[in-house]
N, C-alpha and C positions, 0 to 999 in steps of 0.2 A: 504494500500500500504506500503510496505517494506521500509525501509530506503535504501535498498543497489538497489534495483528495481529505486526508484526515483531517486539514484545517478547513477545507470546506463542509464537513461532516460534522466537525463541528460546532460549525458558524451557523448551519442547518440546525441540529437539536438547539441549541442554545436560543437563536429567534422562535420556533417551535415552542420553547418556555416560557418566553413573554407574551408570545401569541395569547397559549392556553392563560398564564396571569393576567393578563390584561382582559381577555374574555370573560374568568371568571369575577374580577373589581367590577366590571362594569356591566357585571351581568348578560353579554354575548354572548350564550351559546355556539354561534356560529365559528365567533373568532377561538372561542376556546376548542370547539372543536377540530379546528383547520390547527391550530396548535401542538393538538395532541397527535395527528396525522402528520404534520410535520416533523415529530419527534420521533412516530416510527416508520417515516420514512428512513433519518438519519442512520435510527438503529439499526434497520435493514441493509444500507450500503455498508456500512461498519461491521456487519455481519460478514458479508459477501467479501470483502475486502480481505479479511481475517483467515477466511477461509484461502484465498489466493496465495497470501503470504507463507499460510502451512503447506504450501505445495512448491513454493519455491526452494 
């Protein structure tokens, strides 16, 4: 996995958190949802990624 792959996975869950925080302050469902979907999208690529590296 790439250095810039893992900081962009990162920068993905991490907006994904404020997404879902900010959904939940202000009572959005929608935003919190798309937050939470955001954050296992991240954890998906970071999965996959993980998985590349034990095969290198």
């Amino acid at each position: 996995m790439g250095l810039d792959d893992k900081i962009k996975n990162a920068a993905e869950d991490i907006a994904g958190k404020a997404k879902e925080t900010i959904g939940k302050v202000t009572n959005n469902e929608r935003l919190e949802a798309e937050g939470k979907a955001d954050q296992v999208k991240a954890d998906a690529k970071k999965a996959g990624e993980d998985v590349k590296d034990t095969f290198k």
